[in-house]
N, C-alpha and C positions, 0 to 999 in steps of 0.2 A: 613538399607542398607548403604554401604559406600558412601562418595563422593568425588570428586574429583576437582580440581583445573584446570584450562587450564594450559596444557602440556607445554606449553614455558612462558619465562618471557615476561615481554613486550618489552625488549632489542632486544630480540632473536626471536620473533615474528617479530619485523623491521627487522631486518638483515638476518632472513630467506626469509620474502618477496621479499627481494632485491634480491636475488640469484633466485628464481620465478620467475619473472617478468623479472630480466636481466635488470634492470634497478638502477643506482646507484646514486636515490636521496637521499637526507634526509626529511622525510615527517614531517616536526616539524611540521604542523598544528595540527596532526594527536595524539600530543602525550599528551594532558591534557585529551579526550575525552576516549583514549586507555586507558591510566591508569587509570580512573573511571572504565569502564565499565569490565576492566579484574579484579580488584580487588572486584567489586561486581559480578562478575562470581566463584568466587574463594572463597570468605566468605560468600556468601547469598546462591547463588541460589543452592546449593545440586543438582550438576550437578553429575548424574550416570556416570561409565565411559566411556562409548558407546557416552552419552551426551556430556561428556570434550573432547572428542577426536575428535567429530564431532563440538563445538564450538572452537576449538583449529584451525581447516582445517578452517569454517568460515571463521574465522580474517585472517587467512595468505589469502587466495579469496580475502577479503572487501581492504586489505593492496595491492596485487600486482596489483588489478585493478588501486586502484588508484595511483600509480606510473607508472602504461604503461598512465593512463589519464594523467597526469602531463608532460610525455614526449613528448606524442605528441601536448600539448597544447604548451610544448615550442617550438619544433622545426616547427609547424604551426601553429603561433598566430593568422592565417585569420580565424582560427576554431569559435573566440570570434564571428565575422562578419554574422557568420550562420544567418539570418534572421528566428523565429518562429512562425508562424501559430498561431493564438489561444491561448491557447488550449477553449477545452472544456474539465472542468472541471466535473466528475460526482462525487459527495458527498453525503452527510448523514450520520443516525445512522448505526452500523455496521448491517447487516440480515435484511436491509431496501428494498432489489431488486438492489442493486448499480452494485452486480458482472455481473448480469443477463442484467441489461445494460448496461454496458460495452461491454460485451458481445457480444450484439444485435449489438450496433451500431458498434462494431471492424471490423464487418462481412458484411458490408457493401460496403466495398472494398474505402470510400470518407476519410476516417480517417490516420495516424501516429497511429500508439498503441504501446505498449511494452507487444512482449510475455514475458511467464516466462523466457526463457533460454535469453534473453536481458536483462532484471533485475539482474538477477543471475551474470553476463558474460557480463557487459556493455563496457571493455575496449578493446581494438584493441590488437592482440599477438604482431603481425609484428611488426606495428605502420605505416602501409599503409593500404589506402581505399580497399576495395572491396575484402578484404580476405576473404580467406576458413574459413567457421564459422560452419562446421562438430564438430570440439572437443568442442567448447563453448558451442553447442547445445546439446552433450552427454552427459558432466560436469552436464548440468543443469537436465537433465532427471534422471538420477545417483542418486541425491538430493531428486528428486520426487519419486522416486521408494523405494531411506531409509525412505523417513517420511511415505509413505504408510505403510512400515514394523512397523517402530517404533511406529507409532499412526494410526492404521487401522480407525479411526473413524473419524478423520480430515477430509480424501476423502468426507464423507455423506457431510460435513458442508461447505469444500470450498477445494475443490480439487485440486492438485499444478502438472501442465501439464508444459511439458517443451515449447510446440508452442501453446499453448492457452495464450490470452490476460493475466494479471495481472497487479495489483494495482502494482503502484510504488511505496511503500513501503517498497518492496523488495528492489530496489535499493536505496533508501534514505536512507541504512545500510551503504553505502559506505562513507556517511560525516561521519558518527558516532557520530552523533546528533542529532537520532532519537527516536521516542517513538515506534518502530518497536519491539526494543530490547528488550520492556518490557512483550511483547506477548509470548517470549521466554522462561523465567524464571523468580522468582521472586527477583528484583533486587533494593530494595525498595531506596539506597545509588545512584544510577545513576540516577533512577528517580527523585530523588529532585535534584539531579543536574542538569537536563536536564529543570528542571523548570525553571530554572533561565537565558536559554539559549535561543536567539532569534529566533522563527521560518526561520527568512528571511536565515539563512543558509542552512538550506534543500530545500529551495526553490532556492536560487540560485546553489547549487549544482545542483537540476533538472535541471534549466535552462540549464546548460552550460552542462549535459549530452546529454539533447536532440540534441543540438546543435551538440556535437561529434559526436550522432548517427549519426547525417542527413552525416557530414563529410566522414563518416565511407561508406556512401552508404547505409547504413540500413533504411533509411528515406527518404522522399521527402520533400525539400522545400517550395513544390508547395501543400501540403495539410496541414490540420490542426491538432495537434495533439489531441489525446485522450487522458483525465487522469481519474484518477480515484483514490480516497484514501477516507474511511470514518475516517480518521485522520484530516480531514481538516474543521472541524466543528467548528467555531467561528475563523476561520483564514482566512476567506475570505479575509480580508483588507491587507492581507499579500501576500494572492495569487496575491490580483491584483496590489501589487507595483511593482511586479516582472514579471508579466503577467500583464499588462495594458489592452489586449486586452482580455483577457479570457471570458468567458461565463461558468455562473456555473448551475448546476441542480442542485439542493437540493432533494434529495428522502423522501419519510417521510411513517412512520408506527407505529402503536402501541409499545411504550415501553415494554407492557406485552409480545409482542411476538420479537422484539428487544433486552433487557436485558438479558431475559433469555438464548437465542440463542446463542447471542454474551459472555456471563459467561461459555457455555459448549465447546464452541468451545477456547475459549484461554487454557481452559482445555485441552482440546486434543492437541492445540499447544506445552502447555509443557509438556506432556506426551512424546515428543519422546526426552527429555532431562534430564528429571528427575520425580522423583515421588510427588514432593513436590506442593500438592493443591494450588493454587491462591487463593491470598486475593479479594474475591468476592466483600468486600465491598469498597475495593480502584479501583476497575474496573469500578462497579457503580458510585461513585463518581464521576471518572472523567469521567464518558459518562454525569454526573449531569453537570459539569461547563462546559464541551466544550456545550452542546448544551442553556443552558445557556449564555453563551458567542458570543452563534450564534443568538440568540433572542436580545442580545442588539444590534449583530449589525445589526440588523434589523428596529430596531424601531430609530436606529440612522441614517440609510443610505439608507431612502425609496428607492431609485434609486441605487440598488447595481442589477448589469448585473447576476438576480439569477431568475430560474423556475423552480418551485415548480411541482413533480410529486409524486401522491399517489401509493404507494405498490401494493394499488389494482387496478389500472390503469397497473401498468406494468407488471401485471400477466393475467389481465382481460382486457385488451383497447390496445394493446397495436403499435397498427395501428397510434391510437391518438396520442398516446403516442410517437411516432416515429415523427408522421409529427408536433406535437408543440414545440418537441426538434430544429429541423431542422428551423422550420418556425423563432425561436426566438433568433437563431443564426445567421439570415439571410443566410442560406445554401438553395440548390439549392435540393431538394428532387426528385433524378427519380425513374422509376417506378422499373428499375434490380436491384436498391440499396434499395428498400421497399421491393423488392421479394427477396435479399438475405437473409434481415436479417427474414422475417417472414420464412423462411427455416429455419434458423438457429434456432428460437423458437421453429418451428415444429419436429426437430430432436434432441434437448434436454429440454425436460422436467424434468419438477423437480423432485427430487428425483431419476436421472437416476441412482445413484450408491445406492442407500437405501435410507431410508428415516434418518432425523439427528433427534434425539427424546429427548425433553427438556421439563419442566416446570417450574414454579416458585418454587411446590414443594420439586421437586428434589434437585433446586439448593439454598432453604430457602432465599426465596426470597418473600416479603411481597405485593401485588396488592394493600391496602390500603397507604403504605406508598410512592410507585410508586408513585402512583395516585398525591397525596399530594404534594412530593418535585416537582413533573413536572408536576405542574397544569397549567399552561406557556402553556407549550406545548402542552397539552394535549387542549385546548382551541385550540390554530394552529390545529391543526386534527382537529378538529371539524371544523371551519372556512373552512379550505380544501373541506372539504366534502362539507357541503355546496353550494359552488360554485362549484363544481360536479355533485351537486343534478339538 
């Protein structure tokens, strides 16, 4: 099969944004991080054309948001002032229950979340509060309705609604310093770059997104927000430089049923870009060091603002599971904000769109050698349970 290059240079990709957006900055931030990631779109990833064309549209989105953000952060610098809530941070391995609680607790009605068409579509047209947010929310649905086409089988594994909650990861596309991009396609040249790159930049990008939102009207001051990324494993100390006040969850579950899940599913992600398989064992890997990473700062930081919830608690408890979230947040648990979300459980169930069907065999993928490298962890699970039992 042929493949294709992203349709614009990186010159013409700025200068078309600018025409987009309507706005005539020059985004140097923007241009050591652009030219890695378009020249590993263009030489690595064997992007089909359907793929270049749809990651071509991308960057010019990730590009005009952020010069409508940059516009209105100059001509309203009180936007920095935004006071933020929280967050409460939900983490873990990825197919851990993380979406599922997100989920639960978005539906609450006590939370700040970001649907998808927010992530998508975080920046203001106009560059005034309380705009018509019809086309942003279309934009985003548009997106959702191509990947369903392009990769029917992504829906089974984590489904992309345009007013349903999602991870901000989506938006953490817009620094373009994220590890988002690697779920995409295989980019192995941006990857090692992105290593060398300090988390605290995506984090403050969030920060001062959130911040816009709440500006925008899209948010309340007066709640706390919701996050949510299994990106964030061994970056806790990062989270809370930038987030002092956060509260984190940590979710946990077997890596046999973790590994496998989360290899099938970046599978289907770049399916609707290209045909070119994922290096299964650089996936694994690095689910190896981040959770790794998240064990030392454990044993280094007894007192990191972190609660620990089993898989099978958030499938099977999950009442408990509600009120020791709430209880160790210090949040105020009522009884319409426990009967939304057990509604909300009640009316999605798992596997409402099919069921997602993985193993280790499919994906040659070895139980012994699991077991092995993440015997660390595999001891925490045990430990967990325990004090469950």
């Amino acid at each position: 099969m042929a493949h294709y290059p992203i349709e614009l240079s990186v010159d013409e990709l700025m200068a078309r944004s600018r025409q987009i957006a309507g706005v005539d900055i020059v985004d140097d931030a923007i241009v050591e991080p652009l030219r890695i990631l378009h020249r590993a779109y263009g030489e690595e990833a064997q992007l089909d054309a359907d793929g270049a064309s749809a990651m071509t549209g991308s960057l010019l989105r990730l590009l005009a948001n952020r010069l409508r953000m940059k516009r209105d952060f100059l001509a309203h610098p009180e936007i920095h002032d935004q006071p933020i809530k929280g967050p409460l941070v939900v983490m873990g391995v990825a197919r851990s229950g993380t979406t599922k609680l997100q989920k639960v607790l978005a539906s609450s009605g006590d939370f700040n979340f970001l649907p998808y068409w927010v992530n998508y579509s975080w920046a203001s047209r106009s560059g005034r509060p309380d705009e018509p947010i019809d086309d942003r929310i279309a934009d985003a649905d548009a997106h959702c309705h191509w990947y369903d086409m392009r990769s029917p089988e992504t829906k089974l594994g984590h489904s992309f609604e345009a007013l349903e909650p999602e991870e901000e990861a989506v938006l953490s596309e817009g620094c373009f310093v994220t590890p988002t991009f690697l779920g995409y396609a295989e980019i192995p040249s941006y990857a090692q770059w992105l290593g060398a790159q300090p988390p605290s930049v995506w984090f403050e990008f969030l920060r001062d997104s959130l911040k816009y939102l709440q500006w925008q009207g899209l948010a309340s001051a007066e709640r706390p927000w919701l996050l949510k990324s299994p990106n964030y494993n061994g970056l806790e100390l990062e989270i809370l430089k930038v987030f002092p006040q956060a509260r984190l969850i940590m979710a946990h579950r077997s890596p046999l049923k973790t590994l496998t899940s989360m290899c099938k599913l970046v599978q289907c992600f770049r399916e609707a870009y290209s045909d070119l398989k994922p290096d299964l064992g650089l996936i694994v890997e690095h689910n190896y060091h981040n959770l790794d990473a998240h064990l030392a700062n454990r044993r280094a930081n007894p007192v990191l603002p972190l609660l620990d919830v089993r898989f099978e608690n958030i499938v099977g408890n999950l009442s408990q599971v509600i009120k020791r979230i709430y209880g160790d947040a210090g949040l105020a648990l009522d009884q319409a904000s426990l009967a939304r979300m057990l509604q909300w459980d009640k009316d999605n169930t798992m596997h409402k769109h099919g069921e997602f069907k993985y193993s280790l065999q499919e994906l040659g993928l070895d139980e012994t050698v699991i077991r092995e490298r993440m015997a660390n962890y595999f001891t925490l699970l045990d430990e967990l349970a325990g004090e469950a039992a």
